[in-house]
N, C-alpha and C positions, 0 to 999 in steps of 0.2 A: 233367285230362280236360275239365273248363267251358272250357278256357281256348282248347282245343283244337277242341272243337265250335262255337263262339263265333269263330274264325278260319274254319272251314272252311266256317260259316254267311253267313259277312261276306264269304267271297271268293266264295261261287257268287252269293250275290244283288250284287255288285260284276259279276261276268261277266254275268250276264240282264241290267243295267242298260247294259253295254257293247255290248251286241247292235246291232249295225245293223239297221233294219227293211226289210224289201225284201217287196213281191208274188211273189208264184207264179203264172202263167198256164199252161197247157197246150193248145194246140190241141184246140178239141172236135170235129177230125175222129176221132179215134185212136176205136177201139173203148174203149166203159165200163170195162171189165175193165183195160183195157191201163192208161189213161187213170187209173186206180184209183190204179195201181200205179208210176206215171210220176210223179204227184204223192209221193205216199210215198216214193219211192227220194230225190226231189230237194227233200222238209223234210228228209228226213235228212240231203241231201248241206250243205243252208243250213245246217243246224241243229249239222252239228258243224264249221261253218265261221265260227261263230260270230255268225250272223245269227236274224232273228226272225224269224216272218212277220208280216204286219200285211194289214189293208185300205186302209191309209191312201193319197189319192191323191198324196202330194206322195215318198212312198218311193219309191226305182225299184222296174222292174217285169223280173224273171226271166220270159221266154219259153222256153217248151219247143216245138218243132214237131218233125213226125215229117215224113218225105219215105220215101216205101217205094221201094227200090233194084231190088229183085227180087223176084219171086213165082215160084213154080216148084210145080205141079201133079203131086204124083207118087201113093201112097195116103194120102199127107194134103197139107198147103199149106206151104210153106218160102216165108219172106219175108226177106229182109235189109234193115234201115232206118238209116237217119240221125237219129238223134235230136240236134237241134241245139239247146243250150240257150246264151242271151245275156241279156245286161246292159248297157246302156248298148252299146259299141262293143268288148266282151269278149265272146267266143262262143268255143265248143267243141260240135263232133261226137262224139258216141257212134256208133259204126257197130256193131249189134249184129244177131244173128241169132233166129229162131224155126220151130221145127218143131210144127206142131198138127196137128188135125184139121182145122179150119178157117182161114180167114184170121181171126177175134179169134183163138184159141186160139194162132195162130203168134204175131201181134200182142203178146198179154200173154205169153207163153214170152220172146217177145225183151224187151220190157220189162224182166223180173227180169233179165236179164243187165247191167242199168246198178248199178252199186256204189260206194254213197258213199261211201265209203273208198279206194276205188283211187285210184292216182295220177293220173292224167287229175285226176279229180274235187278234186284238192288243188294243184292245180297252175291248173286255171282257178277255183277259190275264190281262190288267193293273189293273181290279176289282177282280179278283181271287188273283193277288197278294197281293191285300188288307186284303184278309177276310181270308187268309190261313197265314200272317204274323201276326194276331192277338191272 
């Protein structure tokens, strides 16, 4: 049982020391709410990609920008946006949707639709790990 906890101790602190460290930026157009939520989706998408975050200046730097596709006014605001996130010369579009009452409300609605776990999202982790280990 020691011998066991004592491996399983040695291999996560092994992992946290193998972490790549990269920034996090997010466009401070996005509504707060949205922008909240934009961060949080994408440490987790870092974070089980086996990255850290840091502030350091010499790590690269993840950009998130949001580009809104469509608005559409009807008894609430329906936006569909581009959430374009890169690294070095590695980038992937999220194209995701939002129905609110308002334009933040559709904003942060479409937000939660980005999932760090989906494929998209492991598929451009797997080319950032390329271009950030070179």
């Amino acid at each position: 049982m020691k011998k066991t906890f004592t491996a399983i101790l040695f291999a996560l602190l092994s992992l946290a020391l193998s972490a790549q460290p990269l920034q996090l930026k997010v466009s401070e157009d996005v509504p707060e709410a949205a922008r909240e939520v934009l961060l949080q989706r994408f440490t987790q998408m870092l974070e089980n990609g086996g990255f850290s975050l840091t502030d350091e200046a010499s790590a690269p730097v993840m950009n998130v920008s949001v580009e809104e596709k469509e608005r559409m006014e009807t008894s609430g605001t329906a936006v569909v946006l581009d959430v374009t996130a890169e690294v070095k010369d590695v980038a992937t579009t999220f194209t995701v949707k939002g129905l609110g009452s308002d334009a933040d409300d559709a904003y942060l609605r479409a937000a939660k639709q980005i999932l760090p776990q989906s494929k998209a999202a492991k598929v451009f982790l797997s080319a950032v790990k390329m271009v950030v280990h070179e």
